[in-house]
N, C-alpha and C positions, 0 to 999 in steps of 0.2 A: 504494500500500500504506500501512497506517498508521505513523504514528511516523518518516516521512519515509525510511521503506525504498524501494529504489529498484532493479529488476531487468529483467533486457532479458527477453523472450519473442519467440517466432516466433507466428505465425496461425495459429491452430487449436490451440495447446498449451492443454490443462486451464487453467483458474484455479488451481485447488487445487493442482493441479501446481506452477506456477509460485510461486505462495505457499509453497509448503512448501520449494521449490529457496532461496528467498529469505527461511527461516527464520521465515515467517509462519504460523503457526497459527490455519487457518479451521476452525471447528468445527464438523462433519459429522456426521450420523446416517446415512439409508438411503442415500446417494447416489445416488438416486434422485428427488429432489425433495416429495417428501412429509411429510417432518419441517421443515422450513423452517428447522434451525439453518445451515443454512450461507449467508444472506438475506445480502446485503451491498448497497451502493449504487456505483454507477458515476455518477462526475460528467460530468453531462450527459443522462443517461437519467433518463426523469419516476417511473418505477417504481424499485422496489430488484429486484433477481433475483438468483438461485439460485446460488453460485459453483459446486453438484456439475454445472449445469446448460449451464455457458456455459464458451466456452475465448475466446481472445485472437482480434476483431479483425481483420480482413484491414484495410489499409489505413489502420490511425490507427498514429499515432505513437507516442503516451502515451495511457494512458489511469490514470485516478486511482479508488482504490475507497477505500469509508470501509466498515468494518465495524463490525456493532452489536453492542454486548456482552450477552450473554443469559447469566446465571448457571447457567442449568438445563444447557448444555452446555460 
């Protein structure tokens, strides 16, 4: 999470779930995937994806996101 926030998740919980449990505010539109505010980066993955799109993980540890800041949401 940014800002060196730091929260446990289970496999298969929301992102956004998770981020908002841990006081992070991802900024969402359709949650659906077709507005693209909610785009964030996972260290290690080559792509950025979707946080309305993806939940936690089966099998890693930690995982690290960097979200991008979009003024428009």
């Amino acid at each position: 999470m940014p800002d060196g926030v730091n929260t446990t998740a289970k496999a298969g919980e929301p992102l956004l779930t998770v981020a908002a449990r841990a006081g992070v505010h991802i900024s969402s539109g359709c949650l659906a995937g077709a507005c693209h505010a909610c785009e964030i980066e996972i260290t290690g993955e080559e792509e950025p994806t979707l946080a309305c799109l993806r939940s936690i993980p089966e099998g890693v540890e930690a995982i690290e996101i960097t979200m991008f800041d979009d003024p428009t949401w």
